[in-house]
C-alpha positions as CSV (number, residue, x, y, z in Angstrom):
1,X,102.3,-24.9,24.6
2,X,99.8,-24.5,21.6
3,X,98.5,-21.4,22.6
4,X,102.5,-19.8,23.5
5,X,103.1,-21.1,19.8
6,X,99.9,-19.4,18.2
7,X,101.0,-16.4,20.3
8,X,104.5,-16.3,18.8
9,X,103.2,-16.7,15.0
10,X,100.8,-14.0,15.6
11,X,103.8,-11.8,16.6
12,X,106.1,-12.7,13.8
13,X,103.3,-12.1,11.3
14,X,102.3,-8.7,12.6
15,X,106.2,-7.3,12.8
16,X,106.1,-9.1,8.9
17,X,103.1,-6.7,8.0
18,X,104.7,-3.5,10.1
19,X,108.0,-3.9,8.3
20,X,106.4,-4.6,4.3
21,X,103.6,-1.0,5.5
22,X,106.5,0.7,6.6
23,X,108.3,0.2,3.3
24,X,105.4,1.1,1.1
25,X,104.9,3.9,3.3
26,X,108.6,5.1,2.9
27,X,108.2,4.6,-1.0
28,X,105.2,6.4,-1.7
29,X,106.4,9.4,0.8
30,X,110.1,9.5,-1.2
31,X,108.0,8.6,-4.5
């Protein structure tokens, strides 16, 4: 069960970081 959790955190933080590159990414190309 630990490891599923740790699995599923690692996820969620990774789509976090995707999603806040992608939007620097999208400001600095329309800047």
């Amino acid at each position: 069960v630990e490891i599923q959790e740790e699995e599923i955190d690692l996820r969620e933080y990774i789509n976090v970081l995707l999603k806040r590159k992608g939007i620097i990414i999208l400001i600095f190309y329309l800047a």
